[in-house]
C-alpha positions as YAML, in Angstrom:
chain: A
units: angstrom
residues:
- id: 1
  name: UNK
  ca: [-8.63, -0.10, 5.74]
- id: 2
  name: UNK
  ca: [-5.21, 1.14, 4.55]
- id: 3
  name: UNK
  ca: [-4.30, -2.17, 3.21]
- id: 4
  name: UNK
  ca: [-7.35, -2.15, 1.49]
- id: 5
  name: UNK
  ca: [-7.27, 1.18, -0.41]
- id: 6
  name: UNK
  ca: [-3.66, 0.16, -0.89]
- id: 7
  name: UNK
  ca: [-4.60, -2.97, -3.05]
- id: 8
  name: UNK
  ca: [-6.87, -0.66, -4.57]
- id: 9
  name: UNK
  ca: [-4.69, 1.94, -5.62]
- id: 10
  name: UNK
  ca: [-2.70, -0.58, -7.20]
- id: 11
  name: UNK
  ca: [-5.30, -2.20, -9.59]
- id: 12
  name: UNK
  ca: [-5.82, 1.23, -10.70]
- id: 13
  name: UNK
  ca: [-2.36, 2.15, -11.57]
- id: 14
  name: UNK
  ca: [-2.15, -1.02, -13.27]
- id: 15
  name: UNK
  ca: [-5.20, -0.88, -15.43]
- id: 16
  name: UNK
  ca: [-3.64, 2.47, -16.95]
- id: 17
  name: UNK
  ca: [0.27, 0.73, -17.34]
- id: 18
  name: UNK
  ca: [1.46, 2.90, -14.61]
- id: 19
  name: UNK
  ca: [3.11, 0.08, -12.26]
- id: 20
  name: UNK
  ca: [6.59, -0.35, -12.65]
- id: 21
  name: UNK
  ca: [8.09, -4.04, -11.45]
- id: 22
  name: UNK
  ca: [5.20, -3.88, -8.81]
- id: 23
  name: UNK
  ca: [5.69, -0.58, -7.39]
- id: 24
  name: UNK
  ca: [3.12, 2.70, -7.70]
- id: 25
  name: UNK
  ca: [3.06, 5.62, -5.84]
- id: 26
  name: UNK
  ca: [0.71, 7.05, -3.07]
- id: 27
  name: UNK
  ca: [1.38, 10.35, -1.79]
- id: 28
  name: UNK
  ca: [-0.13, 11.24, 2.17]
- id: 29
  name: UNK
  ca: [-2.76, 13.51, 1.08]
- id: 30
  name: UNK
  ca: [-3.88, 10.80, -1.40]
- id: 31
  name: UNK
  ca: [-4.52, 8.39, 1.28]
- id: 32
  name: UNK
  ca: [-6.34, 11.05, 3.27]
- id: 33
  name: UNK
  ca: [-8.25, 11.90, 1.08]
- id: 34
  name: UNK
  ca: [-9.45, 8.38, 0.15]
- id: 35
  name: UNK
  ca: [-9.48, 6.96, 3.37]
- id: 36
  name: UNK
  ca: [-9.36, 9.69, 6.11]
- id: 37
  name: UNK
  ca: [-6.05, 8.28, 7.71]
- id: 38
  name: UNK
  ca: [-3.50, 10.80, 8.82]
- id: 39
  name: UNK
  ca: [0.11, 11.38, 8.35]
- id: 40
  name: UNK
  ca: [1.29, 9.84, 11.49]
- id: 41
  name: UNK
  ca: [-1.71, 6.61, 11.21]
- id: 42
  name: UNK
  ca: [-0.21, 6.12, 7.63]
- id: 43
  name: UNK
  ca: [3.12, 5.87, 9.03]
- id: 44
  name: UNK
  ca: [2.20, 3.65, 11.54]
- id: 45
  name: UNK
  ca: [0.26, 1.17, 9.71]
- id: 46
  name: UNK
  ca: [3.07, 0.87, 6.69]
- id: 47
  name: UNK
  ca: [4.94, -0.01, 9.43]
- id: 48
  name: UNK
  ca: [2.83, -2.84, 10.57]
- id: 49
  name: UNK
  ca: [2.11, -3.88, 7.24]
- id: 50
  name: UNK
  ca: [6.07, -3.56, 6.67]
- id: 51
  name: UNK
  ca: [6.82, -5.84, 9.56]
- id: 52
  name: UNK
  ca: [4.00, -8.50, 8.44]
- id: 53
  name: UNK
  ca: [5.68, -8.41, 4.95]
- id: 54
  name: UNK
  ca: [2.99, -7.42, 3.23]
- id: 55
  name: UNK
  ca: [3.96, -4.27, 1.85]
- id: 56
  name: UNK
  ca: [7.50, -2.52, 0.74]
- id: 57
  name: UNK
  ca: [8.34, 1.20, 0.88]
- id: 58
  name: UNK
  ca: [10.11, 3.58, -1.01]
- id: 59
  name: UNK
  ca: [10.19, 7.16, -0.20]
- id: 60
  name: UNK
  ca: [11.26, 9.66, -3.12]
- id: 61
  name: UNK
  ca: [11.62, 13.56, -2.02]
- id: 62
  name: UNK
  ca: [11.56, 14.76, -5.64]
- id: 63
  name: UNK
  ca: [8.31, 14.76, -6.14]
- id: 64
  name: UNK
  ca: [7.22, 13.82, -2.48]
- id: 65
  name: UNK
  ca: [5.66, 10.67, -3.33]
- id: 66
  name: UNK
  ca: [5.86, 7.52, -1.16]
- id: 67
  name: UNK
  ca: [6.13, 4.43, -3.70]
- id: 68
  name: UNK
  ca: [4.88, 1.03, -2.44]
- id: 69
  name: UNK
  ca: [5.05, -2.44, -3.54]
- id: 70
  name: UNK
  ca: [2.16, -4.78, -2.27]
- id: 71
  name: UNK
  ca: [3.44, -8.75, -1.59]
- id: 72
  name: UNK
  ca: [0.30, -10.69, -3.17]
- id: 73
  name: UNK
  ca: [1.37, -13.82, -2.42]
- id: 74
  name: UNK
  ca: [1.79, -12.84, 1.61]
- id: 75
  name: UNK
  ca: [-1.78, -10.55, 1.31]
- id: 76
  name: UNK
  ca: [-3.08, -14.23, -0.66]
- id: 77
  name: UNK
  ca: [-1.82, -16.38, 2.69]
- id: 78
  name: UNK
  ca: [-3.17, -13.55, 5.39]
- id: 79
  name: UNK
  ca: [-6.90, -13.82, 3.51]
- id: 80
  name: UNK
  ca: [-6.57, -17.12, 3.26]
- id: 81
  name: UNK
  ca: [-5.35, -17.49, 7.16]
- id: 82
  name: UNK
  ca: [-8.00, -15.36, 8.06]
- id: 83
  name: UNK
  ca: [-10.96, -17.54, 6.54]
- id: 84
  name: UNK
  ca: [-9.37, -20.89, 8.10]
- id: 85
  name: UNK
  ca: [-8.46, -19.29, 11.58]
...
């Protein structure tokens, strides 16, 4: 589900020119409010997706915003994995 609104997210920030070399910003209470996942879940699943390669992470304190870049090619192979397995 996170990946999801995560992929999401991103086509939105790049219909309005607001990705910069692949990254875009979601802060926590932007994912909750989308998608009902807490602080600690988000956490935990950026992790996983982290480890799988699918996603980087960049936290900035000033604003608090959490910037993430999404690996399409690696998402591309999962789906792809997924529909084969």
């Amino acid at each position: 589900m996170l990946l999801s609104f995560l992929i999401n997210w991103y086509e939105r920030f790049d219909k309005i020119s607001e990705v910069r070399h692949g990254w875009f910003f979601a802060t926590q209470s932007t994912i909750y409010l989308h998608t009902s996942i807490r602080d600690r879940s988000q956490t935990r699943y950026l992790k996983r997706l982290r480890s799988k390669g699918l996603v980087e992470v960049r936290l900035r304190r000033n604003p608090n915003r959490r910037y993430l870049r999404l690996n399409i090619d690696a998402i591309n192979r999962m789906i792809d994995e997924t529909r084969i397995g």
